[in-house]
C-alpha positions in Angstrom: 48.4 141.4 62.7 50.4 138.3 64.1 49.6 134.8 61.2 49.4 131.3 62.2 50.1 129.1 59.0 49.7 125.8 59.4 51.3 123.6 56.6 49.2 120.4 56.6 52.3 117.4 55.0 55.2 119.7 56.6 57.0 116.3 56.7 57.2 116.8 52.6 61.1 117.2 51.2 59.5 120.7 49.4 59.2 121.8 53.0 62.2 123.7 52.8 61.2 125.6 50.1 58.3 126.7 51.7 60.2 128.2 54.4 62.3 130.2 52.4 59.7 131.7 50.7 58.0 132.7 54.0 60.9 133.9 55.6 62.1 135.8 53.2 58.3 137.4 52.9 58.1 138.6 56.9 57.3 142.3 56.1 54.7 141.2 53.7 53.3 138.4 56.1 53.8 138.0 59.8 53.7 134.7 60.5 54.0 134.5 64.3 53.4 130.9 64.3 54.5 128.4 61.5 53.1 124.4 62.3 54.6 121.6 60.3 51.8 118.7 60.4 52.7 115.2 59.4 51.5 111.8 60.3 55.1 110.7 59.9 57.4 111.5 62.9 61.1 110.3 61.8 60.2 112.9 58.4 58.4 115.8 60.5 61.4 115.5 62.8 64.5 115.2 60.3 62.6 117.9 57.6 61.2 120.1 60.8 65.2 119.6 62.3 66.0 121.5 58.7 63.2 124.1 58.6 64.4 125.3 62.6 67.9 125.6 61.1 67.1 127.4 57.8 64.9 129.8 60.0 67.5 130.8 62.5 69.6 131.8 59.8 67.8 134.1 57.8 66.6 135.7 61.1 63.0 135.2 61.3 61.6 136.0 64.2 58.5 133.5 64.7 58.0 130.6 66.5 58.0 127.2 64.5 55.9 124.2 66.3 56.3 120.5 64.7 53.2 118.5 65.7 51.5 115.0 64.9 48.2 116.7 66.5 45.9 117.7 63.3 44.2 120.1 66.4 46.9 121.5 67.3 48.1 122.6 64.2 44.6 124.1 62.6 43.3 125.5 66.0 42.9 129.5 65.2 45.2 129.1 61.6 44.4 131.7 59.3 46.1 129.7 56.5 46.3 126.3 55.9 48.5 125.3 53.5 48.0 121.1 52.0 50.7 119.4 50.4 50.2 115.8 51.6 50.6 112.8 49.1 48.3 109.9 50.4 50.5 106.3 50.1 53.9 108.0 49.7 56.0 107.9 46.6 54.8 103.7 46.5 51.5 104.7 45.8 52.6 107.1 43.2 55.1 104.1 41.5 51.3 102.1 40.9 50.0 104.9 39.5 52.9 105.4 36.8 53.2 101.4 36.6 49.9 100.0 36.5 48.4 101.9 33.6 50.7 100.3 30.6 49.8 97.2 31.4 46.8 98.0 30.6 47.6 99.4 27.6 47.2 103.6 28.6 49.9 106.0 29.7 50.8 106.2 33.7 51.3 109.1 35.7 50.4 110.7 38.8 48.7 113.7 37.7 46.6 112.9 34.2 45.0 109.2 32.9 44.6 106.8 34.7 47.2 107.3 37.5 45.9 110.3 38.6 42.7 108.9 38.9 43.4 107.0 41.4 45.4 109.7 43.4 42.1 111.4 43.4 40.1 108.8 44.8 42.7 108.4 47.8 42.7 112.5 48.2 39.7 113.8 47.9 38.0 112.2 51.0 40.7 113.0 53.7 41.5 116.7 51.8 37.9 117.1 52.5 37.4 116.0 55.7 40.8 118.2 56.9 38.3 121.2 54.9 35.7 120.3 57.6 38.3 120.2 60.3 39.4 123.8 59.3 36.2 125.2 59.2 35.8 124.0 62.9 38.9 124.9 64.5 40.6 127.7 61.9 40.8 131.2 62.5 37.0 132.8 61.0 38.3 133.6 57.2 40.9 131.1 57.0 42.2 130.2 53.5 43.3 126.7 52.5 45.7 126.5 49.8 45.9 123.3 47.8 48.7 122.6 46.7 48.5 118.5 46.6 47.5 117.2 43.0 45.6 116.0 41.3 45.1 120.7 42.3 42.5 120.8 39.8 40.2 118.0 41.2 40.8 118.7 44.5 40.3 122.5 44.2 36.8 121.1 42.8 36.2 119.3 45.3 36.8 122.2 48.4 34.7 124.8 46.1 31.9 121.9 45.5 31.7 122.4 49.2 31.8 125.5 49.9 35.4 125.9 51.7 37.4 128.8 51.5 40.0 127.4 49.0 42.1 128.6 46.1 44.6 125.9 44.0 48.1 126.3 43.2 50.4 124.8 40.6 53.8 126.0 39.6 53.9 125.2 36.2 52.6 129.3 35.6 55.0 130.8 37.7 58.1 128.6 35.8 57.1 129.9 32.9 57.1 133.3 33.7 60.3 133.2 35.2 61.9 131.4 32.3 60.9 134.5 29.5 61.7 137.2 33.0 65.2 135.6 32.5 65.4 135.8 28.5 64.6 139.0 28.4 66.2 140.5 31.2 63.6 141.9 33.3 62.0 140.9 36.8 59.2 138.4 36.9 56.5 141.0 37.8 57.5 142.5 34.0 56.1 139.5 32.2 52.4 138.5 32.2 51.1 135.2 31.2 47.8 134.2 28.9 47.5 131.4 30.9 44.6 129.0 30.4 42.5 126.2 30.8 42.8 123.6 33.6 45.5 122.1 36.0 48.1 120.4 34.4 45.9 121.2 30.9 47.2 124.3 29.9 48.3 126.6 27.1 50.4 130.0 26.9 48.3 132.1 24.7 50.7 135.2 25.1 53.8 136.0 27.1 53.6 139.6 27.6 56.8 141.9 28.4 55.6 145.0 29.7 52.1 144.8 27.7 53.9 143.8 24.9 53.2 139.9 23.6 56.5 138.3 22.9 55.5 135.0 21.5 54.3 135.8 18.4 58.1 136.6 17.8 59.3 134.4 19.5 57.4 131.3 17.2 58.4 133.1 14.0 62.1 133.1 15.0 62.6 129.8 15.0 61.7 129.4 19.0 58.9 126.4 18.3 61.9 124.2 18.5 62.8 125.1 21.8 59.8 125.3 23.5 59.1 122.0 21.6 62.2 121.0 24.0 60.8 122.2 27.2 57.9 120.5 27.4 57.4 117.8 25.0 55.4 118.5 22.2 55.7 118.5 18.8 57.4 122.3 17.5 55.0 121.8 14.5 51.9 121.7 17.3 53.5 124.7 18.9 53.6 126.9 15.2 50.0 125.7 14.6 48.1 126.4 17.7 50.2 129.7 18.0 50.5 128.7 22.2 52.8 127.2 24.7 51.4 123.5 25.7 52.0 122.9 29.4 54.4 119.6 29.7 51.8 117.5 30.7 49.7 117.7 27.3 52.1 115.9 25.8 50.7 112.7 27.0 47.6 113.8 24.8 49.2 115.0 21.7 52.0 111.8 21.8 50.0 109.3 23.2 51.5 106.7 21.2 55.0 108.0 21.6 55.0 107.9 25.6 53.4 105.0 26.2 55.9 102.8 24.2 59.1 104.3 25.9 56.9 103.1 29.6 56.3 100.1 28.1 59.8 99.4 27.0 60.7 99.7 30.9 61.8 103.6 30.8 62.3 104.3 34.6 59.6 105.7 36.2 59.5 109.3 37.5 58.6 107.9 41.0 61.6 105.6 41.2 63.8 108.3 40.6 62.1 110.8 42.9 62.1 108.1 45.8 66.4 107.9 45.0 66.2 111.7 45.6 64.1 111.9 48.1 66.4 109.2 50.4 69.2 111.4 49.3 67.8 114.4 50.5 66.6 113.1 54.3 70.0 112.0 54.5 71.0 115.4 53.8 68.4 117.5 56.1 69.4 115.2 59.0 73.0 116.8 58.8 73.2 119.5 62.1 74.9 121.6 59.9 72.9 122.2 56.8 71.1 125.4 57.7 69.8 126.3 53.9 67.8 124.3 51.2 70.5 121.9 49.3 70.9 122.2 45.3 70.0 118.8 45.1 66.0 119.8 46.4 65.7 121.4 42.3 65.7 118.1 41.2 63.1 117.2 43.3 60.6 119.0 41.0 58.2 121.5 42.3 60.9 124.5 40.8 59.3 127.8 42.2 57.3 126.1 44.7 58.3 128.8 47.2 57.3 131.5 45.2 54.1 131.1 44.0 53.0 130.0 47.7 54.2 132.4 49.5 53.2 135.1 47.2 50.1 133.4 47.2 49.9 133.4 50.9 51.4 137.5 51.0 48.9 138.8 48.8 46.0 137.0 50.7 47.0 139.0 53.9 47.8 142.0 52.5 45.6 142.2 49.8 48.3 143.6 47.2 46.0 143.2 44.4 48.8 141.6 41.7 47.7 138.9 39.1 48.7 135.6 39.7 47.5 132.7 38.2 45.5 130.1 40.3 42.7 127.4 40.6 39.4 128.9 41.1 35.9 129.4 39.8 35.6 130.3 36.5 33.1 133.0 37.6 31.2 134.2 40.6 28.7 132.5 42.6 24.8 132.2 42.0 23.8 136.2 43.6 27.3 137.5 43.4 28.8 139.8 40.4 32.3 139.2 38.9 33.8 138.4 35.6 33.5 134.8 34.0 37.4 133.8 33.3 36.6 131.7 30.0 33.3 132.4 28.8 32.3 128.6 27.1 32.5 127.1 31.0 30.1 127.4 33.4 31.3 129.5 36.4 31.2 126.9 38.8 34.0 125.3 36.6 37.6 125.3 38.5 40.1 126.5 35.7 43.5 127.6 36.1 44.0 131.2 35.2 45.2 134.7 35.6 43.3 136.8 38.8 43.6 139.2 40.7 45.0 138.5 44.3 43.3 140.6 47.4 42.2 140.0 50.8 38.8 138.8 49.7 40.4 136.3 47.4 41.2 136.0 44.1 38.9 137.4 41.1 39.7 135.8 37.6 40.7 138.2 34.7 38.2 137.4 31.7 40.1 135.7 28.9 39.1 135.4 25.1 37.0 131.9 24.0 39.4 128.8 23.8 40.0 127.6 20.3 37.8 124.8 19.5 40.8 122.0 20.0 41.2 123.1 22.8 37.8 124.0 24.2 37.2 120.2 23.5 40.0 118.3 25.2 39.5 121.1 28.6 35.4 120.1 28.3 35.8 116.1 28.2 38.7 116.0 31.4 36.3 118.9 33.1 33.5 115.9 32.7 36.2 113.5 33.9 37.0 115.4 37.3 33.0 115.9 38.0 32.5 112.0 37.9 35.9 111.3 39.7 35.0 113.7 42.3 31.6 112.1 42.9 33.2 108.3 42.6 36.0 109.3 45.1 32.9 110.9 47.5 30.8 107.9 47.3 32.6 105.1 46.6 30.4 104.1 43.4 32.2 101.7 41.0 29.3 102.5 38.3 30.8 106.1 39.1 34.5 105.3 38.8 34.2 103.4 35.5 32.4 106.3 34.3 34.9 108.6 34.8 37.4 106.5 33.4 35.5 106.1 30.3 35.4 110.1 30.5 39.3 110.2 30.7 40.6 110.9 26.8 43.4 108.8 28.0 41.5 105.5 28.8 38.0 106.4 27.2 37.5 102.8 25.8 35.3 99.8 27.8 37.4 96.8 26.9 40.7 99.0 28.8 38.7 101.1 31.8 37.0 97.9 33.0 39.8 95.8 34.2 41.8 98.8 34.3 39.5 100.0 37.6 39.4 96.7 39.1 43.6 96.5 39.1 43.2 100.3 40.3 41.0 100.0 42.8 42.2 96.4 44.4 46.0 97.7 44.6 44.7 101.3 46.2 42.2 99.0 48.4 43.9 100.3 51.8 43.5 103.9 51.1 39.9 103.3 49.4 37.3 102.0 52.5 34.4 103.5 50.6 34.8 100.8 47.7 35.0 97.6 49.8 32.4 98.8 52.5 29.8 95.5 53.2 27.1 95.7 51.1 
């Protein structure tokens, strides 16, 4: 069976990773027809320039379409994947900027920051949803990759779209202990759990065999303390892997005084990359994906989609971990992933990938700690989600007071204002006549 994928951003500088993943996955998925959609014409052409050249090499035998036409590129897609960033990498340098000043940590995904990527994503992620459901092959998945992934996931599943989320902090992690012990990724088999970008690594498991019990009592809390942040102490105590971006939880403090003390931004630095690497992908002769594109971030990005994508189609049935329900839907049977959520929670965990989608793998009860923290930023996503829908202000300030990272009146009130007034292009439902 011929596959149209549509890739909703193609324009991004990950592009290129994507097609590698894909082409180097044509037994396991066809694609006859690979669209590259972006709003931006110099980037589709320079990045779609790139992905024609990479393609040729490695032999795939498809046909690759660039297009401006959001019809054209969903009509009869039987995957759709989204990876757009609404405002660029300048909206992203407000959302690591603003926050300080306002006394609370600033960064695209968590807090405040990625509050306000959610507002300007959720509407038009949504309203591309609708589109796919009109146009779209019948069946069609969407695959979300664009963050915040958790709240958006929540968002397309609120609705009732066909939609799975994907983030590649999972898959990095598995590769990382595949390469310490020798053995290929499949091998090694991740506890993971709790939301996007608010996760833990209960047990690394080496052929059904956990590792990290070992690994903590040989010393390893130090280096995984390293990786992603957190204290090594933390690590011993909780007996887990924190994901990177619960640092900003456990060392508030920490954090927030090296952004206040001016430490560059991670958006300044990706916009320096990102020039570098156009300037790059507009060279005739670059036909493969430069080493520079690691530093990008995004570090398996080809992986985890396309495998994503593969087992989709051919409904391999390996476990992979992904944004979904926690458990089935009102009438349906199926296992409830973490059993103190409700199902129609989206958590990031281990399921199984098949043609009908992906089915979580039932995981023992969080620890209290961390049952507490996933609960209060679950609450936050609900009220951002319905903010971002609506454009409520009584809504937004709620949610902000629901984010442990801002959570206090005197700091979410003029923090929305600043958020809202310097997103005010992207964010027509706030400043609609009364």
């Amino acid at each position: 069976m011929a596959l149209k994928l549509a890739v909703v951003g193609g324009g991004s500088t990950y592009t290129p990773e994507l097609i590698e993943g894909i082409a180097r996955r044509a037994q396991r998925l066809p694609v006859s027809e690979l669209v590259l959609l972006d709003i931006d014409p110099e980037r589709l052409d320079i990045v779609g320039g790139l992905a024609g050249r990479m393609l040729h090499r490695l032999g795939w035998p498809g046909r690759l379409v660039l297009t401006q036409s959001q019809d054209e590129a969903l009509e009869g897609a039987n995957f759709v994947l989204v990876q757009l960033r609404v405002g660029g990498q300048a909206a992203r340098l407000v959302d690591e900027t603003l926050p300080p000043t306002y006394g609370t940590i600033g960064q695209e995904t968590t807090g405040a920051g990625g509050f306000a990527k959610a507002l300007r994503t959720v509407p038009l992620v949504l309203s591309i949803a609708e589109e796919v459901g009109r146009r779209a092959a019948p069946g069609a998945w969407i695959v979300d990759f664009t963050n915040p992934v958790g709240i958006v996931t929540q968002a397309l599943l609120d609705e009732g779209h066909r939609a799975i989320g994907l983030c590649n902090v999972a898959i990095g992690f598995q590769r990382e202990f595949a390469k310490r012990y020798g053995v290929e990724p499949e091998r090694v088999e991740l506890e993971h759990v709790g939301l996007n970008h608010l996760s833990w690594e209960r047990a690394i498991k080496v052929d059904g065999v956990d590792r990290l019990p070992e690994i903590l009592a040989g010393g390893g809390a130090e280096e995984i303390a390293g990786w992603v942040g957190s204290p090594a102490e933390l690590v011993r105590i909780t007996a887990s892997i924190p994901s990177y971006y619960l640092k900003y939880y456990y060392r508030f403090d920490e954090v927030l005084g090296e952004q206040i003390a001016g430490k560059e931004s991670r958006a300044a630095e990706v916009m320096d990359i990102e020039d570098e690497l156009l300037v790059m992908y507009r060279n005739p002769s670059l036909d493969e994906k430069p080493k520079l594109l690691e530093r990008r971030g995004g570090a398996f990005y080809s992986e985890a989609a396309a495998q994503l994508i593969a087992s989709l189609h051919d409904g391999r049935g390996d476990v992979q971990v992904v944004d979904i329900r926690n458990g089935p839907r009102p009438g349906d049977a199926g296992p409830r992933a973490l059993p103190d959520l409700p199902d129609d929670a989206v958590v990031e965990v281990p399921a199984r990938i098949t043609r009908e989608g992906a089915s979580p793998l039932s995981q023992a009860a969080l620890a209290p700690d961390m049952l507490g923290l996933v609960q209060a930023v679950k609450a936050y996503e609900r009220l951002t989600i319905s903010a971002a829908r609506s454009g409520d202000r009584a809504l937004a300030l709620r949610a902000l007071m629901a984010n442990p990272l801002v959570a206090r009146w005197s700091m979410a009130s003029p923090l929305l204002d600043a958020l809202l007034d310097a997103n005010r292009r992207y964010l027509p439902r706030f400043f609609a006549p009364a």
